[in-house]
N, C-alpha and C positions, 0 to 999 in steps of 0.2 A: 483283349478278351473281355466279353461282359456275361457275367451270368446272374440268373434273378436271386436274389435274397434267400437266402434259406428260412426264413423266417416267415411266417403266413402272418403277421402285423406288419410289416413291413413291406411294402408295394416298389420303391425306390431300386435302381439298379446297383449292380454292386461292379468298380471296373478295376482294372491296372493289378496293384500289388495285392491288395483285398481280395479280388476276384482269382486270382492266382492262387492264394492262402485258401482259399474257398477249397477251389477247384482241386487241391493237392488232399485236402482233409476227405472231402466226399471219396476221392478216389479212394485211398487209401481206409479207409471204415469200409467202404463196400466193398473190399477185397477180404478184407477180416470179418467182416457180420458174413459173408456168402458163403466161408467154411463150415458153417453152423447151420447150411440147410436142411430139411427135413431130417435133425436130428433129436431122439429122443432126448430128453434131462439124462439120463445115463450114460448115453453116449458122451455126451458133451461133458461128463465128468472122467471120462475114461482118459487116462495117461498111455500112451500109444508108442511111445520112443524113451528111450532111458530119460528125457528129461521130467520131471517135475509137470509141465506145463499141462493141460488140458485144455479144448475149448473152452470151454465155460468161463472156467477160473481166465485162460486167457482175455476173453469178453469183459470180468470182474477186474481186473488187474488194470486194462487199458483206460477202462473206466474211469476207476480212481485216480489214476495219473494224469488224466486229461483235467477231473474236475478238480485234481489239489492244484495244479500248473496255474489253471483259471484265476483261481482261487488268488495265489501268488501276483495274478497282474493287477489284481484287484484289490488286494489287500497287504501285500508286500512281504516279509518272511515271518510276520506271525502269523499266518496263515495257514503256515508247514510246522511242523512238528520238528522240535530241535533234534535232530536225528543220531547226535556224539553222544544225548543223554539214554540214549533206549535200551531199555531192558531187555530180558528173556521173555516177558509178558508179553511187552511191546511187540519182539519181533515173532512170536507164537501168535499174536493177530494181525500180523504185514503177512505172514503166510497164507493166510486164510484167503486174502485178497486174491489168493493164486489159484484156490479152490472153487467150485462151483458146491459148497454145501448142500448137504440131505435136503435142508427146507426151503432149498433155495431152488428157481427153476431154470430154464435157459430162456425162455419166454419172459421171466423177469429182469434178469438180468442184462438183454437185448433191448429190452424197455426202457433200463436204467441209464445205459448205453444212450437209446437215441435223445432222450433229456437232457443228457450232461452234454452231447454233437451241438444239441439245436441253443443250449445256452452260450459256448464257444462260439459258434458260425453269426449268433447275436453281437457278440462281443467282438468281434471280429470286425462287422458290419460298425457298429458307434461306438469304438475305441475313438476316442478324439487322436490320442498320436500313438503309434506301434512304434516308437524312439523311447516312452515313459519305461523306467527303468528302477530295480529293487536292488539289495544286496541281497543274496544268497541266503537261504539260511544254514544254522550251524550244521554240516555235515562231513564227516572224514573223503570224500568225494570232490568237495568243492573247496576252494584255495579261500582260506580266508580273507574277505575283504570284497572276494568276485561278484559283480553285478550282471543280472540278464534283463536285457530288453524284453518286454513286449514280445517284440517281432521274433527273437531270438528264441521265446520261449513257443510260440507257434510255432515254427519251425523244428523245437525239438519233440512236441505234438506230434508231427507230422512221422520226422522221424521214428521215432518210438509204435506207432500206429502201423508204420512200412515194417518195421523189422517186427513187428509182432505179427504183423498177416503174413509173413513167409514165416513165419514157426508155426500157426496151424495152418496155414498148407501141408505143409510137411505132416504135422500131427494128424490131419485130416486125411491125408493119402495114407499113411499108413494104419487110420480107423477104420477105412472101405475100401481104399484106392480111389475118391472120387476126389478130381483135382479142379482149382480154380481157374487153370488155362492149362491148353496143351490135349 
């Protein structure tokens, strides 16, 4: 499979496991950015199902976690916040990330979104090796001591991106009934 660079400085093809990595992230963003069409900022703030989730915030949420992950292959676990030590403060703003705030729009935050795509699908492209590997940082979730690849953290990218567009699916079917397939 060969597909072009996501990158408009980059001219070069991109093949094999790369292009795989590629091809798995665009799918899956365009299945989660497509639930958020022609929706107002209020819409897109609107909680539609007992859960928490909304567009928007779902859009703000993906976001973060794609660009803190990055962040981690790049700079290893100081990069992520020691997550055993966090507060009530702390987690009263990890919330927020779930929120599409008043001053916030959905057109911003789509914005913010394809910024944080196009620096991954970069990194993606001139990672010298998807083998190079971090320890974790501290979290009640990860087993002390455990190390993620690279490649392994792209792939929970991806993951995380998958299971976040079938929850606004769902949220979006039940905001109008308009669904991404079907």
């Amino acid at each position: 499979m060969t597909v072009n660079t996501p990158s408009s400085h980059q001219t070069s093809e991109v093949t094999g496991e790369r292009a795989d990595l590629l091809a798995a992230l665009a799918q899956s963003r365009h299945f989660l950015r497509f639930t958020t069409r022609d929706l107002t900022d209020e819409q897109a703030r609107l909680r539609t199902t007992a859960s928490e989730l909304s567009l928007g915030g779902l859009i703000k949420h993906v976001t973060a976690v794609e660009r803190s992950w990055v962040d981690f292959i790049l700079n290893g676990p100081s990069a992520m916040p020691d997550y055993s030590t966090m507060s009530e403060d702390d987690y009263s703003s990890w919330e927020d990330g779930f929120r599409l705030l008043p001053d916030e729009t959905l057109a911003g935050a789509l914005a913010e979104y394809e910024k944080v795509a196009r620096r991954t699908d970069e990194l993606i492209v001139s990672l010298p090796d998807l083998n190079v590997d971090h320890p974790l940082p501290a979290a009640p979730w990860f087993k002390p001591g455990e190390r993620r690849s690279a490649r392994r953290v792209l792939l929970g990218i991806i993951a995380e991106t998958s299971q976040h567009a079938g929850h606004a699916d769902i949220i979006r079917e039940s905001l109008d009934g308009a669904k991404s397939m079907g």
